[in-house]
N, C-alpha and C positions, 0 to 999 in steps of 0.2 A: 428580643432585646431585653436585658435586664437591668431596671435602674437602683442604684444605691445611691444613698443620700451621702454625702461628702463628711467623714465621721470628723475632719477638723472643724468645720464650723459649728458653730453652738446655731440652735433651730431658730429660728426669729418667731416670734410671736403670732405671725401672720400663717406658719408652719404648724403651730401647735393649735392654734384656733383650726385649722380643717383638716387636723390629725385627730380631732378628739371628738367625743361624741356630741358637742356643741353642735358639731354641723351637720351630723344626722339627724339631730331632736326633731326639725321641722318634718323630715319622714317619717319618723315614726309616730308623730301625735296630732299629724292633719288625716281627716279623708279625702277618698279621691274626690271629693266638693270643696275642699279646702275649708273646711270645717273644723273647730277643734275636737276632739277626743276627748271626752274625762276619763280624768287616771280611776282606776278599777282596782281593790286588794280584793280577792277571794282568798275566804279560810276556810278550813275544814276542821269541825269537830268531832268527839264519838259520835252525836246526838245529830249535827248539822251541817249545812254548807252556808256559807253567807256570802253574799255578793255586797261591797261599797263600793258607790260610785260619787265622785266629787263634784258637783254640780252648784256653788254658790252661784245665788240671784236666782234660783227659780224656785216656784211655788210646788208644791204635792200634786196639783193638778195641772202641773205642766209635764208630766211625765205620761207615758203606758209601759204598761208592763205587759206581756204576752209570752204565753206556752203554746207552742204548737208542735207538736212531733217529737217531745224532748227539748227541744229547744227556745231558749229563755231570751227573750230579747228585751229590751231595756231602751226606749227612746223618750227623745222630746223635742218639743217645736215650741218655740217662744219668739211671736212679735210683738215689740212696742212700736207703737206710733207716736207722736203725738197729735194732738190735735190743734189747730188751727180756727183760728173765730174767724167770722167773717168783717172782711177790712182787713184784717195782717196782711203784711209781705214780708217775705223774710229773703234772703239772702244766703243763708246755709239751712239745710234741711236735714238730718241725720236720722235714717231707719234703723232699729236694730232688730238684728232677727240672728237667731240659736237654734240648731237642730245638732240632736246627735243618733245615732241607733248603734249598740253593742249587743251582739250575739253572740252567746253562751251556750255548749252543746252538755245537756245534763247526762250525769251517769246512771247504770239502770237501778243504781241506789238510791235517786231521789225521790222523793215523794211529791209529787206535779201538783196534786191534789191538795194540800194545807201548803202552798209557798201563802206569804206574809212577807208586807213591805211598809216601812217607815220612813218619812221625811222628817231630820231635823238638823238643826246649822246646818245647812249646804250641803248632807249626805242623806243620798238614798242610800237607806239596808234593805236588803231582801233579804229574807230567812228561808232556806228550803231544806226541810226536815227531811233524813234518812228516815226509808222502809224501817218499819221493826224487823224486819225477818235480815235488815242490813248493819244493825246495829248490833256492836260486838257484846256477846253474854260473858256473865263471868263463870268460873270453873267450875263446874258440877260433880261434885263428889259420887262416885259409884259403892252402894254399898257392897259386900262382897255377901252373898249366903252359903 
């Protein structure tokens, strides 16, 4: 059975909200823990590859970073608690806890061995230097004898 949408009527609002990509976002930016995802730019240089990840409210040492088999992965776990004296009682309690892991599979152009990573405003950079033997030369003149 094939449905078509009735081209007299104009779409109602309610139509264009779960026609658009509004109402996929939440698939595409939770994990299956229901966790949120930081958004991710990778660039490529002659020289490099960089990975940003957006991650404001955490510290540098709320991150790891790990290579195993080519493979880059990128996580973190952040709880706050608060604390509580003794004698309080409270009424509402609120935990916050943050985890994410993104994995990256590297090309056999990278160089595993000097990646470099920065924390600052709310973005981790990784830096992963191409091979020299992957980095493009420029044009070599042949003399002729």
């Amino acid at each position: 059975m094939l449905l078509v949408r009735n081209s007299n009527q104009v779409p109602s609002l309610f139509d264009r909200f779960f026609d658009g990509e509004l109402f996929d976002w939440a698939n595409q930016n939770y994990s299956e823990t229901n966790t949120t995802l930081p958004s991710v730019n990778v660039k490529e240089d002659t020289d490099a590859f960089t990975v940003e990840v957006a991650a404001p409210g955490f510290e540098k040492g709320d991150f790891k970073i790990e290579l195993n088999h080519n493979t880059l992965t990128i996580s973190s776990e952040k709880k706050v608690e608060n604390e509580t004296k003794d004698g309080e009682h409270f009424t509402k309690r609120e935990f916050s806890y943050q985890s994410f892991s993104r994995s990256f599979s590297l090309p056999q152009t990278a160089d595993g061995e000097k990646i470099e990573a920065a924390y600052d405003k709310g973005i981790l950079t990784v830096s992963i230097p191409k091979r020299e033997e992957a980095k493009p030369k420029p044009a070599k003149m042949i003399e002729i004898k």
